[in-house]
ROVEX-659462 format. One line per 4 residues: number of its first residue (from 1); their letters; for each residue x, y, z of N, C-alpha, C, O. Coordinates in Angstrom, 3 decimals. Layout:
N
NUM	A	X,Y,Z,X,Y,Z,X,Y,Z,X,Y,Z; ... $
# end
This chain:
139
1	XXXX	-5.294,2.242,8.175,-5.154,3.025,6.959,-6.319,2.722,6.019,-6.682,1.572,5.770; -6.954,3.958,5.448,-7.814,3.796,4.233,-7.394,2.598,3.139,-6.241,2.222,2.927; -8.307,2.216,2.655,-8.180,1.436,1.259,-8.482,2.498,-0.299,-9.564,3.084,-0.319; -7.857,2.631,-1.100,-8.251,4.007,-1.837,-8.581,2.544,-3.130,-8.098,1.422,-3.286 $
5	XXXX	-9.765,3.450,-3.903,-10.195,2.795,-5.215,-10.361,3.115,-6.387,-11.467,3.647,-6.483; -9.974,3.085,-7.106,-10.307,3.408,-8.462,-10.308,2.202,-9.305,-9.814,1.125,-8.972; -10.959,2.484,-10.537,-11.749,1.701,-11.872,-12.103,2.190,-13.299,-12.521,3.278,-13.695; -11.765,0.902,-14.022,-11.493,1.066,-14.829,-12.835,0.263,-16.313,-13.536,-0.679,-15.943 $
9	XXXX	-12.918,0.548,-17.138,-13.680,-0.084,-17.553,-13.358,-0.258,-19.045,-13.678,0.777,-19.631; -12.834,-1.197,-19.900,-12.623,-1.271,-21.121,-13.737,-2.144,-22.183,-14.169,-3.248,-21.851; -14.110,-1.500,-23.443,-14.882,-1.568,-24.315,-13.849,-2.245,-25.397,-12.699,-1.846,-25.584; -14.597,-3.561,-26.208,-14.154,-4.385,-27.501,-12.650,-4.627,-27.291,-12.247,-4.903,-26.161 $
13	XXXX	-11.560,-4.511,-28.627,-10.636,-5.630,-28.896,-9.290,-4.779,-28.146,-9.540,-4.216,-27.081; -8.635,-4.737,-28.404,-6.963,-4.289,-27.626,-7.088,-3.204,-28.406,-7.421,-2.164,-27.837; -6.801,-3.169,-30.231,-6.207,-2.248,-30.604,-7.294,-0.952,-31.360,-6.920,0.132,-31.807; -8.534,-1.433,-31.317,-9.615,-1.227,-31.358,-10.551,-0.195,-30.519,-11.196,0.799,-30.850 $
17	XXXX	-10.379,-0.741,-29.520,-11.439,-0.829,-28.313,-10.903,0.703,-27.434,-10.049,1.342,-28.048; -11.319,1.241,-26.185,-11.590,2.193,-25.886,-11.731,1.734,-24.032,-12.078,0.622,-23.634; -11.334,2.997,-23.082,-11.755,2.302,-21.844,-12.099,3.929,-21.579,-12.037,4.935,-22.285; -12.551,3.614,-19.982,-12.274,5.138,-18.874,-11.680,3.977,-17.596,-11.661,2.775,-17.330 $
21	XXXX	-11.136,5.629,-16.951,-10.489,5.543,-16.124,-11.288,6.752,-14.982,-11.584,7.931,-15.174; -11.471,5.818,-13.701,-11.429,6.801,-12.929,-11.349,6.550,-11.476,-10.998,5.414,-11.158; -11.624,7.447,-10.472,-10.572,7.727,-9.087,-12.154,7.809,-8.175,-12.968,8.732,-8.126; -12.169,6.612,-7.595,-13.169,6.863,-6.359,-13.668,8.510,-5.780,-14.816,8.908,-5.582 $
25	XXXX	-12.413,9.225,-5.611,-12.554,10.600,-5.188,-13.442,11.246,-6.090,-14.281,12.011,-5.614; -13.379,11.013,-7.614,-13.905,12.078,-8.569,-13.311,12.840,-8.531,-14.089,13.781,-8.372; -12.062,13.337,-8.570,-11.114,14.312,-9.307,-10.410,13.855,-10.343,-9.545,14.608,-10.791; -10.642,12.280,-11.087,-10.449,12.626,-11.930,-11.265,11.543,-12.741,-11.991,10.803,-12.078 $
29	XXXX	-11.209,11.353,-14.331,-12.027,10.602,-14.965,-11.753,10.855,-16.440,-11.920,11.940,-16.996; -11.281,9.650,-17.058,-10.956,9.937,-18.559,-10.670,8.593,-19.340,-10.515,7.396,-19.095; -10.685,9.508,-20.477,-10.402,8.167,-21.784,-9.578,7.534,-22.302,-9.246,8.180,-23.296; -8.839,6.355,-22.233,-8.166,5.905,-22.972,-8.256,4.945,-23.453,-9.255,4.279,-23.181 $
33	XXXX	-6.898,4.214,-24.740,-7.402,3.320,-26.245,-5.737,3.099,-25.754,-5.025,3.373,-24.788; -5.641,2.492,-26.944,-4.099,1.565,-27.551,-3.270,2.913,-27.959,-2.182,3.173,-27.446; -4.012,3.891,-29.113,-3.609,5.093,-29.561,-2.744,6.198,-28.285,-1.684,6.769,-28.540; -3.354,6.291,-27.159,-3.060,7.391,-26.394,-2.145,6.377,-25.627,-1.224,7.086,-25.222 $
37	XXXX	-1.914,5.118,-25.221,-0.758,4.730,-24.733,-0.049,4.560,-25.344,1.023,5.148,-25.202; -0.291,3.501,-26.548,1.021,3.375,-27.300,1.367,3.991,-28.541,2.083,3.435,-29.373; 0.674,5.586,-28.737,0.864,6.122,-29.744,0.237,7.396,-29.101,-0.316,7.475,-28.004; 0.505,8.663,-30.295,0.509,9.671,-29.747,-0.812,10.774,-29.993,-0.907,11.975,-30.247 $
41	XXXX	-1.655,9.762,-29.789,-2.834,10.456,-29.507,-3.109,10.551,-28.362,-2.927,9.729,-27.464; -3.895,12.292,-28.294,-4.228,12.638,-26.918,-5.264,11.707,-26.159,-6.189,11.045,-26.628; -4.812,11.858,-24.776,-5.649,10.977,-24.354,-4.609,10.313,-22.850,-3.380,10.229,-22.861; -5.267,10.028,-22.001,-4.261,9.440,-20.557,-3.827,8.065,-20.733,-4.112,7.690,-21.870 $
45	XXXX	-3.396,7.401,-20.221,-3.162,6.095,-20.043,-2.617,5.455,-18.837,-1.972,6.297,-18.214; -2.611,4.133,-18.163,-2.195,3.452,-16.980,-1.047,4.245,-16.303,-1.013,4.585,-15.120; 0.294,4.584,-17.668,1.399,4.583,-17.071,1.515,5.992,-16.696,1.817,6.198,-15.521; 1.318,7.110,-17.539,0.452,8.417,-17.003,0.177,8.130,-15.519,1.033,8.460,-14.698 $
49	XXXX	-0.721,7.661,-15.204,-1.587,7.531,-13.946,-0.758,7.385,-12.722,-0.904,7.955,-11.641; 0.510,6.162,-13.238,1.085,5.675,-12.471,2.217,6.833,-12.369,2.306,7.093,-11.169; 2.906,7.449,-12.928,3.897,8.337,-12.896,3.622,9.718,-12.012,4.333,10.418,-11.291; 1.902,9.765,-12.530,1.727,11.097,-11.067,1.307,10.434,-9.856,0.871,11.220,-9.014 $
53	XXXX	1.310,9.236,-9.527,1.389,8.737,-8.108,2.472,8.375,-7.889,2.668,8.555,-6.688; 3.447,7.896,-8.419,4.550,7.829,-7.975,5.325,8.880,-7.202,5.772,8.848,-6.056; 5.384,10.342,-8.654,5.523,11.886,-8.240,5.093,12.171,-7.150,5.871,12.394,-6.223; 3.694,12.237,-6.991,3.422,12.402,-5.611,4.045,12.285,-4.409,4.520,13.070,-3.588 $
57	XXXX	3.878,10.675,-4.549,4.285,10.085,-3.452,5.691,10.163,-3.067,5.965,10.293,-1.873; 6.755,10.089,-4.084,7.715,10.795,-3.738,8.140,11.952,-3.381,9.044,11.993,-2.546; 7.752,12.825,-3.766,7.692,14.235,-2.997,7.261,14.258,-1.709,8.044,14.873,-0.985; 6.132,13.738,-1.050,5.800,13.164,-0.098,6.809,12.674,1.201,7.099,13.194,2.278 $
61	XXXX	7.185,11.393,0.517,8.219,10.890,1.143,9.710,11.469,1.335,10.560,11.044,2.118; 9.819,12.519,0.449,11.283,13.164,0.429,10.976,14.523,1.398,11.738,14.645,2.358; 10.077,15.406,1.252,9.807,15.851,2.378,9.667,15.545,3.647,9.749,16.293,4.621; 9.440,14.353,3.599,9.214,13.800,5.602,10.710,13.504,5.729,11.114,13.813,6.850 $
65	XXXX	11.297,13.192,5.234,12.575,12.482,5.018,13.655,13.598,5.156,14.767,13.399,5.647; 13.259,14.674,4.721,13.892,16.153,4.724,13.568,16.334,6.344,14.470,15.981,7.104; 12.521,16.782,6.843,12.127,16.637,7.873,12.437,16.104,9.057,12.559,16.800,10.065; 12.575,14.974,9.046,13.128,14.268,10.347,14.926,14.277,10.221,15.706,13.791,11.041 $
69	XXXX	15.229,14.908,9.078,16.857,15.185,9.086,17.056,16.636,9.727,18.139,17.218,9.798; 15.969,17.064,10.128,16.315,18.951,10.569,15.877,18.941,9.354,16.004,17.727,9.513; 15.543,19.049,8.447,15.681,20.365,7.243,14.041,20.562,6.831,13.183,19.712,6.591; 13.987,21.736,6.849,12.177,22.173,6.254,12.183,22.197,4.717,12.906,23.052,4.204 $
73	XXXX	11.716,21.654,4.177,11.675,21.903,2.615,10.825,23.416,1.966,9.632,23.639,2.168; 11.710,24.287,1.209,10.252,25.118,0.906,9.482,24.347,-0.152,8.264,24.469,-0.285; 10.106,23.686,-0.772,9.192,22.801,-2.152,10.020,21.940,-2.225,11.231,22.023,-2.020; 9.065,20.595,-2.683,9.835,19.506,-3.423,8.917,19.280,-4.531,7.730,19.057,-4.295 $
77	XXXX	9.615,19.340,-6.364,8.907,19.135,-7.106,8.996,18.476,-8.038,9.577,18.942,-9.018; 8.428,17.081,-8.081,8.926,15.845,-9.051,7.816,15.696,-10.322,6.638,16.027,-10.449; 8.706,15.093,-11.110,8.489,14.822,-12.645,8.956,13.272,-12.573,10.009,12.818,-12.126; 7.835,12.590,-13.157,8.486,10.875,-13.273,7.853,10.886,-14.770,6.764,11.304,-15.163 $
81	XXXX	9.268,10.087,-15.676,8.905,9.454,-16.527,8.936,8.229,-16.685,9.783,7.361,-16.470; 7.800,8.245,-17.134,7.866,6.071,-17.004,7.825,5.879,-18.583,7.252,6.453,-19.510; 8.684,4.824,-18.461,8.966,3.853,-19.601,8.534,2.787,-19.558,8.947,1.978,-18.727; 7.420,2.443,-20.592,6.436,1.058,-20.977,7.348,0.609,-22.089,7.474,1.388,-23.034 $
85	XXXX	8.100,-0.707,-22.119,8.306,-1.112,-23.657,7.134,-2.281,-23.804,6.718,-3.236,-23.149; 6.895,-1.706,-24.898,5.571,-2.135,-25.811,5.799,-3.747,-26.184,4.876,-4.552,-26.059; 7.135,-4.135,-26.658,7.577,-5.552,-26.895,7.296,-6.418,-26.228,6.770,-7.445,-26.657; 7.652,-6.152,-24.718,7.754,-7.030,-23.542,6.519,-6.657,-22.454,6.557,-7.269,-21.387 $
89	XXXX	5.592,-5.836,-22.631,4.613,-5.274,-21.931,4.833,-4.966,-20.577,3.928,-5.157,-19.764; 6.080,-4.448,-20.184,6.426,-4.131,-19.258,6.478,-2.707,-18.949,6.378,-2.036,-19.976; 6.612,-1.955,-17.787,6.625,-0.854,-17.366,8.156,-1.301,-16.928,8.147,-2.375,-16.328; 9.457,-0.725,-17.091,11.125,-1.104,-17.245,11.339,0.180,-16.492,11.929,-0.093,-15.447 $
93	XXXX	11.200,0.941,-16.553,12.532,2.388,-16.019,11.084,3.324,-15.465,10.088,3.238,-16.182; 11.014,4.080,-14.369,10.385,4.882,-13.910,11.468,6.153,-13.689,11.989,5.887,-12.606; 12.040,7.366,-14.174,13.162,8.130,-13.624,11.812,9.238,-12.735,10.750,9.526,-13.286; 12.154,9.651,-11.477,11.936,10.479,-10.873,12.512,11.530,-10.795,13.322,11.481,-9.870 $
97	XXXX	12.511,12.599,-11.368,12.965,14.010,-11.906,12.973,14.634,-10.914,12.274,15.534,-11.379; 13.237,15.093,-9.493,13.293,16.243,-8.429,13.928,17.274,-8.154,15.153,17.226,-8.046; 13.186,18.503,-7.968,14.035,19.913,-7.593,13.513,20.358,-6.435,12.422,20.924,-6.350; 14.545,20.034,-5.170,14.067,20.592,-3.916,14.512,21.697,-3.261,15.725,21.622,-3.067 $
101	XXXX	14.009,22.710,-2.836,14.061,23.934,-2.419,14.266,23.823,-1.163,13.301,24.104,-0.452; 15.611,23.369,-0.447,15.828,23.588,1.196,16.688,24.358,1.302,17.562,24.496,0.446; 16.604,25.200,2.663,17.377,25.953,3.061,18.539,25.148,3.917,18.158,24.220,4.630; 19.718,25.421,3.875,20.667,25.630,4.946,21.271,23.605,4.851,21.657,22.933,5.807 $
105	XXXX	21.126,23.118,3.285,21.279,21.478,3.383,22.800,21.932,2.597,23.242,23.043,2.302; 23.291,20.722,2.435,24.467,20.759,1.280,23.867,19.412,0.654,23.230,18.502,1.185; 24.378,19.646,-0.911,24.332,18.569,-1.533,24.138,17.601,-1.524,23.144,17.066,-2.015; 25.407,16.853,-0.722,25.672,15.565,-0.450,24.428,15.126,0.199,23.565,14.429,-0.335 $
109	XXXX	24.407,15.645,1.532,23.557,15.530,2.586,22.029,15.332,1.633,21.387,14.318,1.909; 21.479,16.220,0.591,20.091,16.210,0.100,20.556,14.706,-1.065,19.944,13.646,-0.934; 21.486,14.835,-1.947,21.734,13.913,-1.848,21.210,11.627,-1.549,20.901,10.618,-2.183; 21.476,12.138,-0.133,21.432,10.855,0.418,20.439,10.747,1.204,20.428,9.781,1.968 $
113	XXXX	19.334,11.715,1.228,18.327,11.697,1.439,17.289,11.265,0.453,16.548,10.284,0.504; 17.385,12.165,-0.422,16.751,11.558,-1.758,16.607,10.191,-2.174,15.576,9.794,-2.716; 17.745,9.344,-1.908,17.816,8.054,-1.901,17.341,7.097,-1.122,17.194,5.901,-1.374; 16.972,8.050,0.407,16.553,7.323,1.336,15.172,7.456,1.229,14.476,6.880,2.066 $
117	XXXX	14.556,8.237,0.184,12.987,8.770,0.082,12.680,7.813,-1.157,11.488,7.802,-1.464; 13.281,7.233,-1.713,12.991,6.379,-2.894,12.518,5.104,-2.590,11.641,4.380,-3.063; 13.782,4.966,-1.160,13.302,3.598,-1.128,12.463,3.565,0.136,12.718,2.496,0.689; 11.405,4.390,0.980,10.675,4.440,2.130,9.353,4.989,1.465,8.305,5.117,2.099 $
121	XXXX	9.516,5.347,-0.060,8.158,5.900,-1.075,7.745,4.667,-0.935,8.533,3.722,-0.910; 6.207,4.511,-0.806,5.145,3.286,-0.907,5.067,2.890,-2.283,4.921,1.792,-2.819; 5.210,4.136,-2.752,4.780,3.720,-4.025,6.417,3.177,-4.985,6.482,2.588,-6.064; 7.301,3.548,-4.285,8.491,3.065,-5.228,8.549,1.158,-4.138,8.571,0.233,-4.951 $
125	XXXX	8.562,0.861,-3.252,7.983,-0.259,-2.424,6.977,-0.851,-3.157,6.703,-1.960,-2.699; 6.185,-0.474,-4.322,5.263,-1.264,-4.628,5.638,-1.869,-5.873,5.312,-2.994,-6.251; 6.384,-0.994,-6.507,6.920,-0.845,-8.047,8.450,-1.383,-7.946,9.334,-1.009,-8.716; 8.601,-2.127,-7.102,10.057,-3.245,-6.955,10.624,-3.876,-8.034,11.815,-3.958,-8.335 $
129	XXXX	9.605,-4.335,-8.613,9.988,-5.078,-10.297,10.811,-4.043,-11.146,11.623,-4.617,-11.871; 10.825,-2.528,-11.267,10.754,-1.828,-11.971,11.935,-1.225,-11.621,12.132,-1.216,-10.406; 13.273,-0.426,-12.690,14.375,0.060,-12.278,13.944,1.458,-11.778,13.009,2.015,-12.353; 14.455,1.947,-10.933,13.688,3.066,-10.582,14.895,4.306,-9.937,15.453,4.335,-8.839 $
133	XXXX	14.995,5.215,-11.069,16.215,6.595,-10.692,15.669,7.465,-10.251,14.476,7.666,-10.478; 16.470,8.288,-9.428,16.246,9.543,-8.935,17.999,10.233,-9.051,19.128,10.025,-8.605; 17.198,11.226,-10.043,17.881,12.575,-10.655,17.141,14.018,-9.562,16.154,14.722,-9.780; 18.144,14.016,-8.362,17.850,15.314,-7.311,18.432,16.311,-7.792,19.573,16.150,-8.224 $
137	XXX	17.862,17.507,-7.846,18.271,18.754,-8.402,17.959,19.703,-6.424,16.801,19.780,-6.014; 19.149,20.273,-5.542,19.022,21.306,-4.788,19.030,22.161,-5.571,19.898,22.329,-6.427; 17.649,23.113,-5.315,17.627,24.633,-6.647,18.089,25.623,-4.772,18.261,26.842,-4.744 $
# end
C-alpha cells in the first residue's frame, strides 16, 4: 500500500500566528490560524480536514460492506461532524451523518451494516481514542 503525505507549515505564536495546509496530491492547499479553528473566521482547520477523510472513508467502507452483503449501493453520502473541545484539546465526538441509497435492503439489515462499516473504516481504526456515531439514514 501507498504511503499518502501531506504538510503543514505554521508561522509565530498559537493565537497569533498563521499556518498552510496542504495534500501531496495538490488538490488541495490552504490557510489556517487559531481564528478559523477556534473561532468563526473563514478559513479550514485540522479538524475540517479530518472530518472529510473520515466522510470519505466511510462511505468507502460502507459501500464495500453493502457489497459483499449482496446489496449495490446507488449512493452513500456522509457528513461528519467533529467536535474539538478547546479546554481539553481534544478532538471528543466525531458523528458520521449517512444517507444510503440501496435498493431491495431493509432497515435493520442497512442498519447493521453501517455499524460494521464504522468499525472496518481505517480511518474510524485510526481515530480509536475518539467517541465515534453513526446516524444511517436508508433514503
Amino acid at each position: 500500500m501507498p504511503t499518502k503525505k501531506a504538510e503543514a507549515t505554521w508561522k509565530g505564536d498559537l493565537k497569533s500566528g498563521n499556518g498552510t495546509m496542504k495534500l501531496e496530491s495538490g488538490s488541495y492547499e490552504g490557510e489556517f490560524s487559531f481564528a478559523t479553528r477556534f473561532g468563526d473566521k473563514a478559513g479550514t482547520n485540522p479538524e475540517e480536514l479530518i472530518g472529510a477523510a473520515h466522510a470519505g472513508c466511510f462511505s468507502m467502507a460502507f459501500s464495500n460492506e453493502l457489497d459483499k452483503a449482496g446489496f449495490t449501493p446507488n449512493s452513500v453520502k456522509t457528513r461528519a461532524e467533529v467536535t474539538l473541545n478547546g479546554d481539553k484539546a481534544a478532538i471528543t465526538t466525531i458523528k458520521l451523518i449517512t444517507k444510503g441509497d440501496v435498493p431491495e435492503i431493509g432497515n435493520k439489515k442497512f442498519q447493521e451494516i453501517a455499524q460494521a462499516a464504522k468499525k472496518g473504516c481505517p480511518v474510524s481504526k485510526a481515530l480509536t481514542g475518539v467517541d465515534i456515531e453513526v446516524d444511517a439514514t436508508l433514503v
